[in-house]
ZADO-1210 file (C-alpha; in nm, 4 decimals, padded with zeros to 6 digits):
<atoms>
<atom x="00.0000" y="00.0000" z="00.0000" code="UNK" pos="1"/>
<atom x="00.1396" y="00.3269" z="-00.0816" code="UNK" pos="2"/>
<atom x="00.2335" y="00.6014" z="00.2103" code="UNK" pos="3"/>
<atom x="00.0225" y="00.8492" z="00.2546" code="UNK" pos="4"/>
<atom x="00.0874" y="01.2187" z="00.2679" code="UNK" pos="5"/>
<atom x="-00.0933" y="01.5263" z="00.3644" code="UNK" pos="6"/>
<atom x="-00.4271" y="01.5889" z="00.2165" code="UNK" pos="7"/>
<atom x="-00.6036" y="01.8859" z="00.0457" code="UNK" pos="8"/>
<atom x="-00.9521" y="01.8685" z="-00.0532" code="UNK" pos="9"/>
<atom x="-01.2108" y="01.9890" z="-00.3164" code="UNK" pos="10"/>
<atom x="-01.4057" y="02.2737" z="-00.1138" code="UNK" pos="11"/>
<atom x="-01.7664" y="02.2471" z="-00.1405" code="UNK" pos="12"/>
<atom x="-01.9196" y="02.5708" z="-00.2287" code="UNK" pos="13"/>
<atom x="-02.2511" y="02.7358" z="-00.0451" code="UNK" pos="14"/>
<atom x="-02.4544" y="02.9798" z="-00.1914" code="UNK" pos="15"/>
<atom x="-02.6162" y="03.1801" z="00.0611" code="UNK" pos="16"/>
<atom x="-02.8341" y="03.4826" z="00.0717" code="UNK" pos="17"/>
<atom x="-02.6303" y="03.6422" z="00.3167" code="UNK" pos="18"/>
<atom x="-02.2544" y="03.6060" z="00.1459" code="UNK" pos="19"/>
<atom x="-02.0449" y="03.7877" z="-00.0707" code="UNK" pos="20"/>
<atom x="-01.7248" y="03.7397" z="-00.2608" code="UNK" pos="21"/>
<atom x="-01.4395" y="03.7470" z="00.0084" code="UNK" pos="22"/>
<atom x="-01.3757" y="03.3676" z="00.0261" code="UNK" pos="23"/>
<atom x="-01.3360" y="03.3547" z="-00.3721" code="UNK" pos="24"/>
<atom x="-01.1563" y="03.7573" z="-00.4523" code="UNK" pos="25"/>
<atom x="-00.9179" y="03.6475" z="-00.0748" code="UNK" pos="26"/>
<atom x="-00.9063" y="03.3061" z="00.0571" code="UNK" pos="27"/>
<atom x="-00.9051" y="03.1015" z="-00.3242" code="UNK" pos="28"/>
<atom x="-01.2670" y="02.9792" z="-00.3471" code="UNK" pos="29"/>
<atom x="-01.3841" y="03.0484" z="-00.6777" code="UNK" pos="30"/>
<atom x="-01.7126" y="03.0413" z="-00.7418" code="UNK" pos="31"/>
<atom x="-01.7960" y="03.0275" z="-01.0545" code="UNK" pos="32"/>
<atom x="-02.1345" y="03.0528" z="-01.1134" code="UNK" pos="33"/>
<atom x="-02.2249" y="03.1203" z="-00.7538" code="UNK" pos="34"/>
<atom x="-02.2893" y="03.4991" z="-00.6723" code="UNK" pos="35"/>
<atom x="-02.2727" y="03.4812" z="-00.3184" code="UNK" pos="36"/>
<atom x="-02.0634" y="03.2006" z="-00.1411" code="UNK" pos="37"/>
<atom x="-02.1832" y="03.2153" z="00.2632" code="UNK" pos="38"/>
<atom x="-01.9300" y="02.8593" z="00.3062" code="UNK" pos="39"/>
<atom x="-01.6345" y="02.6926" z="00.2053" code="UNK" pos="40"/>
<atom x="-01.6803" y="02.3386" z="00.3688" code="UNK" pos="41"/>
<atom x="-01.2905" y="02.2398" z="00.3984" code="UNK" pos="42"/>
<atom x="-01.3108" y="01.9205" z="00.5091" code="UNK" pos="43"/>
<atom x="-01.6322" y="01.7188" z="00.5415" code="UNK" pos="44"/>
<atom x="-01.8082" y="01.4391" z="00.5927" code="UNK" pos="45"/>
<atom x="-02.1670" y="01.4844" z="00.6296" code="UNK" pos="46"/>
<atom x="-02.3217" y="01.2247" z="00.4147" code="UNK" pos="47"/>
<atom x="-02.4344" y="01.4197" z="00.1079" code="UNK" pos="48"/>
<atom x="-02.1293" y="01.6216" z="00.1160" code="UNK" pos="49"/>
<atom x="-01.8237" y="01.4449" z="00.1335" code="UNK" pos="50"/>
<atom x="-01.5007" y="01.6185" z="00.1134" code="UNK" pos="51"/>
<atom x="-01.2976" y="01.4401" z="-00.2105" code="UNK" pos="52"/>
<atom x="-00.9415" y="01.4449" z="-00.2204" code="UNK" pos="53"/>
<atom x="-00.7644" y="01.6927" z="-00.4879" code="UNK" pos="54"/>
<atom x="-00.4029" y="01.6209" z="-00.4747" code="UNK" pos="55"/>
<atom x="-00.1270" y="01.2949" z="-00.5029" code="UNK" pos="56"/>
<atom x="-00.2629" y="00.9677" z="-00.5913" code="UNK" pos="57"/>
<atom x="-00.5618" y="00.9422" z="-00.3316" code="UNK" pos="58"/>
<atom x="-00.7256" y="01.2503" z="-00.5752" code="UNK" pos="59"/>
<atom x="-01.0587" y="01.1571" z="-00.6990" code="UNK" pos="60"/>
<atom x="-01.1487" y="00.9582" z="-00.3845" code="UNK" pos="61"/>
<atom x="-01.3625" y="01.0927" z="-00.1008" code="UNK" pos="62"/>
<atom x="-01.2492" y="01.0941" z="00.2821" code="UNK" pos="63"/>
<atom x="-01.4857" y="00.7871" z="00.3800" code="UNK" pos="64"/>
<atom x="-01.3074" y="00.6249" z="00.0986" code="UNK" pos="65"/>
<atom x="-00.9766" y="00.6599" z="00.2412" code="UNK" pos="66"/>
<atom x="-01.0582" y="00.6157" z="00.5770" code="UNK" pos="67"/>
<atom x="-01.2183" y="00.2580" z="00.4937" code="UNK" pos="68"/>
<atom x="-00.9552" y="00.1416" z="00.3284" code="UNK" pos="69"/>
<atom x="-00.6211" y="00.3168" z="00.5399" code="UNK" pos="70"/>
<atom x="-00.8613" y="00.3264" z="00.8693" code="UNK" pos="71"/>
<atom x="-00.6193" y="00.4477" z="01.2167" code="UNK" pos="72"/>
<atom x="-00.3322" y="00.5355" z="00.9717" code="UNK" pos="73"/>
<atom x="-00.5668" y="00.8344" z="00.8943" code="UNK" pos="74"/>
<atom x="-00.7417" y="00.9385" z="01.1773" code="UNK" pos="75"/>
<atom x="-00.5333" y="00.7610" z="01.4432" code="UNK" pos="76"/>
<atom x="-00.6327" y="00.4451" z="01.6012" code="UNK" pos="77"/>
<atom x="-00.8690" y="00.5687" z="01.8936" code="UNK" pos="78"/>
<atom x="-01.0210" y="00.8162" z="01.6684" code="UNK" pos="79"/>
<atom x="-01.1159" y="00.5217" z="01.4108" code="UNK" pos="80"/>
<atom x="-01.2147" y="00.3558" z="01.7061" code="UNK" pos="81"/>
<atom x="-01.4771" y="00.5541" z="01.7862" code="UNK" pos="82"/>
<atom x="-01.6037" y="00.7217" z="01.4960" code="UNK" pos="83"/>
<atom x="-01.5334" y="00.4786" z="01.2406" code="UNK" pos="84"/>
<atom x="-01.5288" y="00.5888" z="00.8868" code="UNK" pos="85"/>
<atom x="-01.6758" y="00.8695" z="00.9496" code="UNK" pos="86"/>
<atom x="-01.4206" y="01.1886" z="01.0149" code="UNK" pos="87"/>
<atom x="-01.5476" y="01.3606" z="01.3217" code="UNK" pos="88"/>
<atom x="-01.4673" y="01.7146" z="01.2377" code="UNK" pos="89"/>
<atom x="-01.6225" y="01.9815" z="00.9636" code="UNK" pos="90"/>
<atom x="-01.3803" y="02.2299" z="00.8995" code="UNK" pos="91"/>
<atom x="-01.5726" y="02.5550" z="00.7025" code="UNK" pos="92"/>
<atom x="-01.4590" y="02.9146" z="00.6222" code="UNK" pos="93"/>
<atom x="-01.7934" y="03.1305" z="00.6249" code="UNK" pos="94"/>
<atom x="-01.8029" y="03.4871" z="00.5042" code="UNK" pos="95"/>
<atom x="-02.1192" y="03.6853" z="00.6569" code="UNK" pos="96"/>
<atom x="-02.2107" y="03.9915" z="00.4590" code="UNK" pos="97"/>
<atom x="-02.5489" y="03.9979" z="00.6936" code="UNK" pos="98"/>
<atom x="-02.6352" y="03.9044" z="00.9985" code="UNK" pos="99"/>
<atom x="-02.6927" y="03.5558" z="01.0414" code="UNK" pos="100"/>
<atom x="-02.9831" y="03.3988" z="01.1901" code="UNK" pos="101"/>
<atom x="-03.0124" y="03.3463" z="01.6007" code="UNK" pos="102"/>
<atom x="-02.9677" y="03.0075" z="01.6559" code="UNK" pos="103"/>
<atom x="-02.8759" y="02.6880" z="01.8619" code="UNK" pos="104"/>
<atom x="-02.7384" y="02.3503" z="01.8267" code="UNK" pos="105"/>
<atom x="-02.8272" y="02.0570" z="01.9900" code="UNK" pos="106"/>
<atom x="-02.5583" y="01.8430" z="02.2418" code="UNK" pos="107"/>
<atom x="-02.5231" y="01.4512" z="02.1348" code="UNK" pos="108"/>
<atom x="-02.8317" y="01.3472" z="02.3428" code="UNK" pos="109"/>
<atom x="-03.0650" y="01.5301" z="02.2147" code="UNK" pos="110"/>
<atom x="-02.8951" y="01.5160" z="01.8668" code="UNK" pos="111"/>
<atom x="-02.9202" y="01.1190" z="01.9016" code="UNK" pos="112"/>
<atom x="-03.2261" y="01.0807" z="02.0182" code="UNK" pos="113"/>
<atom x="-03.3865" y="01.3336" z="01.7476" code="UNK" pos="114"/>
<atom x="-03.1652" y="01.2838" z="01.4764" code="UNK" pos="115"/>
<atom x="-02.9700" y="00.9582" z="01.5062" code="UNK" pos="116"/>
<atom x="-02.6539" y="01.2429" z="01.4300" code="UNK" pos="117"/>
<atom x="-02.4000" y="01.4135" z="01.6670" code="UNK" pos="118"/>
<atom x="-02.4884" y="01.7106" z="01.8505" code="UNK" pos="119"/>
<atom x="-02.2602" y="02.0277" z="01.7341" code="UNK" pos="120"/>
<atom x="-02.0124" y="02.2132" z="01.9497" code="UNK" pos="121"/>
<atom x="-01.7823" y="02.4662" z="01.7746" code="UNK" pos="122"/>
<atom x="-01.5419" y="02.7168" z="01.7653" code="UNK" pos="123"/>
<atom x="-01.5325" y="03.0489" z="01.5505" code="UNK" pos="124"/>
<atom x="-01.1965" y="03.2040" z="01.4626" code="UNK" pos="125"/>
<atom x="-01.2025" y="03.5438" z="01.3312" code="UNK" pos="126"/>
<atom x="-01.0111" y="03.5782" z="01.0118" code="UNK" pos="127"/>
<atom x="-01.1254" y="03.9794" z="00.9031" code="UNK" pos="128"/>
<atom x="-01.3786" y="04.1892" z="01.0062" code="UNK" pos="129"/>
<atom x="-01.5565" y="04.5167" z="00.9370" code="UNK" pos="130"/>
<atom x="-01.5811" y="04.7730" z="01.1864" code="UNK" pos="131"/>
<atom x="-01.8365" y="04.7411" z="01.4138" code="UNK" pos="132"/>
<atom x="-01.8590" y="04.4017" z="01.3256" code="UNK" pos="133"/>
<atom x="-01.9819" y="04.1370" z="01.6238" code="UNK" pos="134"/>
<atom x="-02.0386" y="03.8061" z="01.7208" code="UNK" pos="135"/>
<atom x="-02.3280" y="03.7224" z="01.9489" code="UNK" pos="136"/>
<atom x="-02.2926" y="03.4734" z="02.1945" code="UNK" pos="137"/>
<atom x="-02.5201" y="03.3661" z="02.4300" code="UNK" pos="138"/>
<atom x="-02.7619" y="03.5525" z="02.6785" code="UNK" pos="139"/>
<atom x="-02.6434" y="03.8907" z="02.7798" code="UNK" pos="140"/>
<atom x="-02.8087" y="03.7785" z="03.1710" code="UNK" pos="141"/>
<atom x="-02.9724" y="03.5703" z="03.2997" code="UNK" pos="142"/>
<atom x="-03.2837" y="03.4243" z="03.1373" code="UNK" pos="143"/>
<atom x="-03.5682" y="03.2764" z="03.2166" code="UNK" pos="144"/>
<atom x="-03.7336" y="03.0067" z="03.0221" code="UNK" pos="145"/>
<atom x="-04.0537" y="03.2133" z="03.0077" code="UNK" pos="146"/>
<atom x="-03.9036" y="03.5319" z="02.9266" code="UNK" pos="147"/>
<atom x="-03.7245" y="03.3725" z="02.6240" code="UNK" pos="148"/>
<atom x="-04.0778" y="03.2366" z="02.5210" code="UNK" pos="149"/>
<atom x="-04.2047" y="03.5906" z="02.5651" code="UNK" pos="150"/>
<atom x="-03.9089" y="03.7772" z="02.4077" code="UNK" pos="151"/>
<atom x="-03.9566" y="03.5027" z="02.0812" code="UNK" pos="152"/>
<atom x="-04.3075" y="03.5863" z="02.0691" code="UNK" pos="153"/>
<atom x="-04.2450" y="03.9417" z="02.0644" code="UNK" pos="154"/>
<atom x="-03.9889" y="03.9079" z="01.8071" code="UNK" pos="155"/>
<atom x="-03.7719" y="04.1036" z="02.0509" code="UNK" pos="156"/>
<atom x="-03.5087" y="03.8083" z="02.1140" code="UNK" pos="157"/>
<atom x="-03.2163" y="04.0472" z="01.9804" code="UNK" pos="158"/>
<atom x="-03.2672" y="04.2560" z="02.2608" code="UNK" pos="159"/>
<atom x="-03.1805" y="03.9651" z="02.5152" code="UNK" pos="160"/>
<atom x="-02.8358" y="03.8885" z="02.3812" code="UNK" pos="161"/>
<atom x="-02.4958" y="03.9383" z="02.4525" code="UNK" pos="162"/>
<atom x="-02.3224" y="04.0598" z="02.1410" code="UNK" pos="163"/>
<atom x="-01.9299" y="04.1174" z="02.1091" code="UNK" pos="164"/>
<atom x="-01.7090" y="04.2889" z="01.8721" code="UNK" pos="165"/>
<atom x="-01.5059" y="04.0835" z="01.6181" code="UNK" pos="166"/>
<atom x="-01.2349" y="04.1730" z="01.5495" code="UNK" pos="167"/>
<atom x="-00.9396" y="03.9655" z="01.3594" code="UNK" pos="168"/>
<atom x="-00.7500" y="03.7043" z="01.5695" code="UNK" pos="169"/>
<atom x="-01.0761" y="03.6612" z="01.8070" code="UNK" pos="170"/>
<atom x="-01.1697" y="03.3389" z="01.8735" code="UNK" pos="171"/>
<atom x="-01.5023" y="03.2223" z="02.0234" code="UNK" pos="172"/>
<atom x="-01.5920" y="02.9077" z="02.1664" code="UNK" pos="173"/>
<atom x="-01.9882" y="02.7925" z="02.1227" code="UNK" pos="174"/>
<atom x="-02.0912" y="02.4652" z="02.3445" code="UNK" pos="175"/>
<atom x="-02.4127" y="02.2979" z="02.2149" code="UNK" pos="176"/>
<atom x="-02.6700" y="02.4759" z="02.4200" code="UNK" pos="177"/>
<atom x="-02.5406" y="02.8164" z="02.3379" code="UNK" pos="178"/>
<atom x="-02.7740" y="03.0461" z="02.1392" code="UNK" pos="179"/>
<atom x="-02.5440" y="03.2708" z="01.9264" code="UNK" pos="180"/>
<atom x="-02.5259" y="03.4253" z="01.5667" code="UNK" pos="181"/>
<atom x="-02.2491" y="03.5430" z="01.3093" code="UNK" pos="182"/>
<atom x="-02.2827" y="03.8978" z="01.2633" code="UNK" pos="183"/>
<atom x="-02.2402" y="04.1169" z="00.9146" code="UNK" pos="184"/>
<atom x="-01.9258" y="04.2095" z="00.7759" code="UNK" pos="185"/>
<atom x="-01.6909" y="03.9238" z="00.9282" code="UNK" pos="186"/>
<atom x="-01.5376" y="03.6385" z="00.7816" code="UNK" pos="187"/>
<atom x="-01.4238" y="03.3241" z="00.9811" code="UNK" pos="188"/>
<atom x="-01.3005" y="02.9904" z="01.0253" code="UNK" pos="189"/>
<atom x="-01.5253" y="02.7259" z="01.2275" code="UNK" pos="190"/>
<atom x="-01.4126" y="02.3921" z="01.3179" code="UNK" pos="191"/>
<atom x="-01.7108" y="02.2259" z="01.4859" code="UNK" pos="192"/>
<atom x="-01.8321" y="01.8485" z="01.5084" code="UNK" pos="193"/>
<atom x="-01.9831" y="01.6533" z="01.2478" code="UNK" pos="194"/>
<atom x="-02.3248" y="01.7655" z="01.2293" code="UNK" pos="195"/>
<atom x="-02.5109" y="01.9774" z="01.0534" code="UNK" pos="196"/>
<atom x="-02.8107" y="01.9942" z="01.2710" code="UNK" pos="197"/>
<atom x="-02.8918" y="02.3364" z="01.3318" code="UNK" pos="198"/>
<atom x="-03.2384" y="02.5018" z="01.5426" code="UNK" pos="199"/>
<atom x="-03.2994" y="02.8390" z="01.3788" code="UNK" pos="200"/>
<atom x="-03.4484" y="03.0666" z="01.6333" code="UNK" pos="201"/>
<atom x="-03.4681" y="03.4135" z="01.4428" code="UNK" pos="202"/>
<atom x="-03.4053" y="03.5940" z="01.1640" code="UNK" pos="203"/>
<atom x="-03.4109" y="03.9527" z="01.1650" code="UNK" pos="204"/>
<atom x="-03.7157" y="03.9942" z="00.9464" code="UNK" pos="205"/>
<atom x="-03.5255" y="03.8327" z="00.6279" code="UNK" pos="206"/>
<atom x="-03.6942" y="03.6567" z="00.3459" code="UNK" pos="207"/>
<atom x="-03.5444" y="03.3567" z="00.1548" code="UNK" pos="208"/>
<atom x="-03.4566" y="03.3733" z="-00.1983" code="UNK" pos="209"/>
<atom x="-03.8140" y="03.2680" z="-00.2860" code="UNK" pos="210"/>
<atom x="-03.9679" y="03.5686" z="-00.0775" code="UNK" pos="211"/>
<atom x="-04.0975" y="03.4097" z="00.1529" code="UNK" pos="212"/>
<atom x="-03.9455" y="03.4583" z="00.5199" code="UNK" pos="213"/>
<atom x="-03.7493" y="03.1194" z="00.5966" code="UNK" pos="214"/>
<atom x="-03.8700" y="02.8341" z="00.8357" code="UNK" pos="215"/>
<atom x="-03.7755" y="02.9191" z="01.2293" code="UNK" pos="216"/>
<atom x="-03.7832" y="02.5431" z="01.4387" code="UNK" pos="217"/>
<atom x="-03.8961" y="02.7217" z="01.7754" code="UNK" pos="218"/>
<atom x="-04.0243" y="02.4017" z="01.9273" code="UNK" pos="219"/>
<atom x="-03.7081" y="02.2427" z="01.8753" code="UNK" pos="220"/>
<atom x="-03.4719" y="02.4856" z="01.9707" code="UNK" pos="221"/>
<atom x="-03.6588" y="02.5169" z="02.3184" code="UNK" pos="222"/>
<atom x="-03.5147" y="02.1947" z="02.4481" code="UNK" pos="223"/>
<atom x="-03.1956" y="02.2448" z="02.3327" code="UNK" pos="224"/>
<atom x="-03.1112" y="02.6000" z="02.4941" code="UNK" pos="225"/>
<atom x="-02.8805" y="02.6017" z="02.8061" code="UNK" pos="226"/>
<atom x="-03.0540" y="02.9730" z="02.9576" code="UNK" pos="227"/>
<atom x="-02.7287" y="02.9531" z="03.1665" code="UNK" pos="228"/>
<atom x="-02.4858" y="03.0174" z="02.8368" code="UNK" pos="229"/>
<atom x="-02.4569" y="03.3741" z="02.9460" code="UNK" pos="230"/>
<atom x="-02.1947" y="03.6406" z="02.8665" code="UNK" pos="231"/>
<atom x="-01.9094" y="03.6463" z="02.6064" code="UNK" pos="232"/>
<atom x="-01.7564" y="03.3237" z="02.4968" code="UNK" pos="233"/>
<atom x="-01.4498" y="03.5049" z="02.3788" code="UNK" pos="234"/>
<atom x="-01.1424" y="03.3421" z="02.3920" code="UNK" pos="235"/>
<atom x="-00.8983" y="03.5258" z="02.5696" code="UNK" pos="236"/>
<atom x="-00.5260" y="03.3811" z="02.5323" code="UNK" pos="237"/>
<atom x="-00.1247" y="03.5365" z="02.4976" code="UNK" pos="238"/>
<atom x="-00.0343" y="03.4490" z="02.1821" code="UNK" pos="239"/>
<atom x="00.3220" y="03.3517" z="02.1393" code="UNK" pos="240"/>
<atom x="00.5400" y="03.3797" z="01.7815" code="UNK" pos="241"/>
<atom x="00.7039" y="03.0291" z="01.6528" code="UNK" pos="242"/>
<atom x="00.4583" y="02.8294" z="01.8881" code="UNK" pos="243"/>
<atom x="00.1373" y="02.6778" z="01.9221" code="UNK" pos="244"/>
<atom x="-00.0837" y="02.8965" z="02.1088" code="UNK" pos="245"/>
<atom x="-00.4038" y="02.7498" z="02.2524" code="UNK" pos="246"/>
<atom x="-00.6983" y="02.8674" z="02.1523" code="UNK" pos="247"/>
<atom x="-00.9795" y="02.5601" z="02.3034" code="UNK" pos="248"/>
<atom x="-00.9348" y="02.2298" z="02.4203" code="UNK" pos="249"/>
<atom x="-01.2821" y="02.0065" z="02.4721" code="UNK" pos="250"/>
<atom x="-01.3197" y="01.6575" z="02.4621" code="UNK" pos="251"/>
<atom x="-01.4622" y="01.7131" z="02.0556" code="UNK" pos="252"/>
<atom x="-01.1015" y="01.8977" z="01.9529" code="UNK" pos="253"/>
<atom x="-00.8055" y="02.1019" z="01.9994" code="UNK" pos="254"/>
<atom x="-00.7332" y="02.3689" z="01.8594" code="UNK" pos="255"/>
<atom x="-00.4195" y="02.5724" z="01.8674" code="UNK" pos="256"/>
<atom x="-00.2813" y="02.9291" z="01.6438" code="UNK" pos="257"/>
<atom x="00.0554" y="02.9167" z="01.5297" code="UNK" pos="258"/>
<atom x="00.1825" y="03.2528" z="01.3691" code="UNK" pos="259"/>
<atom x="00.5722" y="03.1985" z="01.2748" code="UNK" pos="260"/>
<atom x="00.8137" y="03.3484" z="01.0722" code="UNK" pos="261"/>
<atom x="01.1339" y="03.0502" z="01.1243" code="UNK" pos="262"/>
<atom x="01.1191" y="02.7071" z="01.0592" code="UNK" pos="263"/>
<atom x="00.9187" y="02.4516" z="01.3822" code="UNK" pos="264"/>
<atom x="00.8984" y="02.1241" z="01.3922" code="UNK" pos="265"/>
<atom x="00.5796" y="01.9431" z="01.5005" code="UNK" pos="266"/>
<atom x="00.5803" y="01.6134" z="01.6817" code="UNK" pos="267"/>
<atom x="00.2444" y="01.4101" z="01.7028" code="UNK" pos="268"/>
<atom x="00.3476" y="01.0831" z="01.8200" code="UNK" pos="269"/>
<atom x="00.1627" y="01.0545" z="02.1693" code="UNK" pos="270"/>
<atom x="-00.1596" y="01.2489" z="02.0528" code="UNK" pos="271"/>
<atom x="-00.3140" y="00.9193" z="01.8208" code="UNK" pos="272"/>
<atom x="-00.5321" y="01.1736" z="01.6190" code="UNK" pos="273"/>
<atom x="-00.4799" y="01.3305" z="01.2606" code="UNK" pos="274"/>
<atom x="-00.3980" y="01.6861" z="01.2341" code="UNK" pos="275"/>
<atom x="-00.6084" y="02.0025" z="01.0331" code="UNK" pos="276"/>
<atom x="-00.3782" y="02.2822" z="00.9400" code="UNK" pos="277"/>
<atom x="-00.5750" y="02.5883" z="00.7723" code="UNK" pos="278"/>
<atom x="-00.3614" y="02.8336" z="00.6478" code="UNK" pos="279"/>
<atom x="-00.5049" y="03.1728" z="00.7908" code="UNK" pos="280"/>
<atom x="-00.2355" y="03.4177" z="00.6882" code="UNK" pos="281"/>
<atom x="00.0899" y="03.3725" z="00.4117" code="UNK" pos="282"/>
<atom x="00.2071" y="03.0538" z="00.3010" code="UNK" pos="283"/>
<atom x="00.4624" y="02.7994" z="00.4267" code="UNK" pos="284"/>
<atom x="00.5797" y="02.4581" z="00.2960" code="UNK" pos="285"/>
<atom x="00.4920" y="02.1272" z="00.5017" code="UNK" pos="286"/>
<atom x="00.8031" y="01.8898" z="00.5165" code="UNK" pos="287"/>
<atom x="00.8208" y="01.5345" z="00.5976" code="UNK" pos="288"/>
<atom x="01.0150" y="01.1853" z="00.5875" code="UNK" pos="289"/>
<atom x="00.8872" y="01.1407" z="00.2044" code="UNK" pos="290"/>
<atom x="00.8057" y="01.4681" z="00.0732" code="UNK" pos="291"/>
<atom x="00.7255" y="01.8387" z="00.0732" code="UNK" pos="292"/>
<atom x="00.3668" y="01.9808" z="00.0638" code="UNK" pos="293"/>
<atom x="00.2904" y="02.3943" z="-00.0148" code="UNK" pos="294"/>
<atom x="-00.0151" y="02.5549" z="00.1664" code="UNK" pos="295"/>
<atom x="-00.1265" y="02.8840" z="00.1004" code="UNK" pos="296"/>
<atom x="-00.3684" y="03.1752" z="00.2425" code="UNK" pos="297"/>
<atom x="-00.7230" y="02.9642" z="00.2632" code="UNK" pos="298"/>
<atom x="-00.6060" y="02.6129" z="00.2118" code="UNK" pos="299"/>
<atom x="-00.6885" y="02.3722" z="00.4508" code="UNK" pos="300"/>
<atom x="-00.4559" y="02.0059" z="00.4575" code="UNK" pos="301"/>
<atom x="-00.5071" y="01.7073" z="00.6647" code="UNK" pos="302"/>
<atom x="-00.1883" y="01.5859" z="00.7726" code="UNK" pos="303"/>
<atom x="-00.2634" y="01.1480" z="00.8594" code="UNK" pos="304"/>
<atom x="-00.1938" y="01.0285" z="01.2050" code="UNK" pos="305"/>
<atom x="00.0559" y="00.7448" z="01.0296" code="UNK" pos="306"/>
<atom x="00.2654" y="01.0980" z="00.9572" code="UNK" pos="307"/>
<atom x="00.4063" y="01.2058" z="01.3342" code="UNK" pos="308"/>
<atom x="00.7064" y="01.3879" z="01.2615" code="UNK" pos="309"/>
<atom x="00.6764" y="01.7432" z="01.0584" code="UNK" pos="310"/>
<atom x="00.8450" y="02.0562" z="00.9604" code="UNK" pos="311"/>
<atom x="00.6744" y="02.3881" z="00.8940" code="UNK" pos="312"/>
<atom x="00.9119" y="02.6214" z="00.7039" code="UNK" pos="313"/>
<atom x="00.7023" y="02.9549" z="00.6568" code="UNK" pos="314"/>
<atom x="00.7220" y="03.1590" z="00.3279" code="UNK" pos="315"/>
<atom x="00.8493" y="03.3972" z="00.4353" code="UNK" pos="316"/>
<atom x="00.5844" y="03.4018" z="00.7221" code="UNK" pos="317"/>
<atom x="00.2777" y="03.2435" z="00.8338" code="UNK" pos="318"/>
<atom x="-00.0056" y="03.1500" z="01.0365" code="UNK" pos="319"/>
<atom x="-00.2514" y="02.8661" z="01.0568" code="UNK" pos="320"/>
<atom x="-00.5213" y="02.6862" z="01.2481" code="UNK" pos="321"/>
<atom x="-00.3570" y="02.3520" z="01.4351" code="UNK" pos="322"/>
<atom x="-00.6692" y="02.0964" z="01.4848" code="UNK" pos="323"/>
<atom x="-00.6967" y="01.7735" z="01.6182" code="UNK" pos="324"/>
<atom x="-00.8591" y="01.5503" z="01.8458" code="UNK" pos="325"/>
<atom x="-00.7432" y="01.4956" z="02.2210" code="UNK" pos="326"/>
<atom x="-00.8561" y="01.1037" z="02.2995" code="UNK" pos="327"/>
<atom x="-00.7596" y="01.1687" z="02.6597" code="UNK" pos="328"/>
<atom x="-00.9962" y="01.4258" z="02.7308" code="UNK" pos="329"/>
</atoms>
């Protein structure tokens, strides 16, 4: 069997009603026909949209493909473990020209027990903004459960969240539970479980492309609200130059920033998990035992845990999105 090497992948293109042209003019995502791309799914492996593999010999074949035949070698052997062929992560870049709707996801009981899916906790990293632009994230106080049934049918829910600016190199962390929205004007990374279950709460008074004001799931989002998510969610952490930085660590990933401008070497032997690099800033060249691997501004790779040993030489700097899954948590 040949040895594997780190992976790039076809995005998959959204059209949305509230994006723009940012991800295709700035981070490489042309679109075509598309006027407005709202997401760049990176990495994927929600059933009807499976990421496919765009470089080396693997091209042409999509990541539960790979996984079924190469298995731990990909993910790592605990990770296969437990999830199978199925990658655990979805990795998007999302550009918000509007506001995006108020909503909530639900955790992995609810999820499974509704859905037979995951439930979906993420992470937002803030890649450029406009200014003035926010994020809101969960309650601004406390809540009750009959207020927020008051405040929805009063259409008045904006007025009961917490809402913080955005600007670039924020990162916010959003637990299933947590009601929040993407605000207008930003553009972000979001690494966040596999799952694309979402409870749409409100939405500003916006009509869908057909005119017609787009379906709200109320009823479902009710269970699935923690009313104690309250204030910012904002990741506050020193950053450091030439080293990983964290940014969250939950049981579903880890996620780290590393902005350099010299050469680092990564070692991944005692973590038993594949590794996500997205390239947030510059370029830099990915060397290991076999071969060499260039990653620019908006490219996201997925380095297989059979690969432990790598060098990141930055062109002439760089920064990127570390990712990966923590078994011991």
């Amino acid at each position: 069997m040949s040895e594997l090497y780190p992976l790039k992948f076809e995005p998959i293109l959204k059209e949305k009603i509230w994006g723009g042209q940012s991800l295709s003019e700035n981070y490489g995502k042309y679109q075509g026909d598309l006027k407005n791309i709202g997401e760049s799914w990176e990495i994927s492996a929600v059933s009807d949209n499976l990421s496919v593999v765009s470089n080396g010999f693997l091209a042409g074949n999509n990541i539960e493909e790979i996984i079924e035949v190469y298995m731990g070698d990909i993910t790592g052997e605990s990770v296969y473990e437990k999830f199978g062929i199925e990658f655990p992560l979805l990795i998007k870049l999302i550009e918000a020209r509007d506001d995006l709707s108020v909503q909530v996801h639900p955790g992995d009981d609810l999820a499974r027990e509704r859905h037979n899916a995951y439930g979906k906790t993420e992470m937002w990293h803030i890649l450029s903004s406009e200014s003035g632009a926010r994020i809101y994230t969960g309650f601004s106080g406390p809540v009750s459960r009959e207020s927020y049934i008051d405040a929805i049918a009063a259409g008045t829910i904006g007025e009961l969240l917490n809402a913080e600016p955005a600007e670039p190199g924020d990162t916010f962390f959003t637990p299933a539970g947590r009601i929040h929205a993407i605000g207008a004007g930003i553009v972000l990374a979001e690494i966040q479980q596999t799952s694309d279950i979402t409870y749409r709460i409100h939405d500003w008074g916006r009509k869908g492309s057909d005119g017609k004001p787009r379906e709200l799931h109320t009823d479902l989002a009710l269970d699935a609200i923690d009313f104690n998510e309250t204030g910012s969610g904002k990741i506050i952490n020193k950053l450091l130059p030439n080293k990983p930085s964290e940014l969250v660590r939950c049981k579903y990933f880890d996620a780290n920033i590393i902005n350099f401008d010299r050469g680092i070497n990564r070692d991944y032997n005692l973590i038993d998990s594949f590794v996500v690099y997205l390239c947030t800033e510059g370029r830099f060249i990915i060397r290991w035992d076999t071969g060499t691997e260039t990653v620019i501004r908006g490219e996201t790779v997925l380095i297989p845990a059979s690969i432990t040993n790598v060098e990141l030489i930055p062109e002439p700097k760089a920064g990127l999105l570390e990712i990966y899954i923590n078994q011991g948590l």
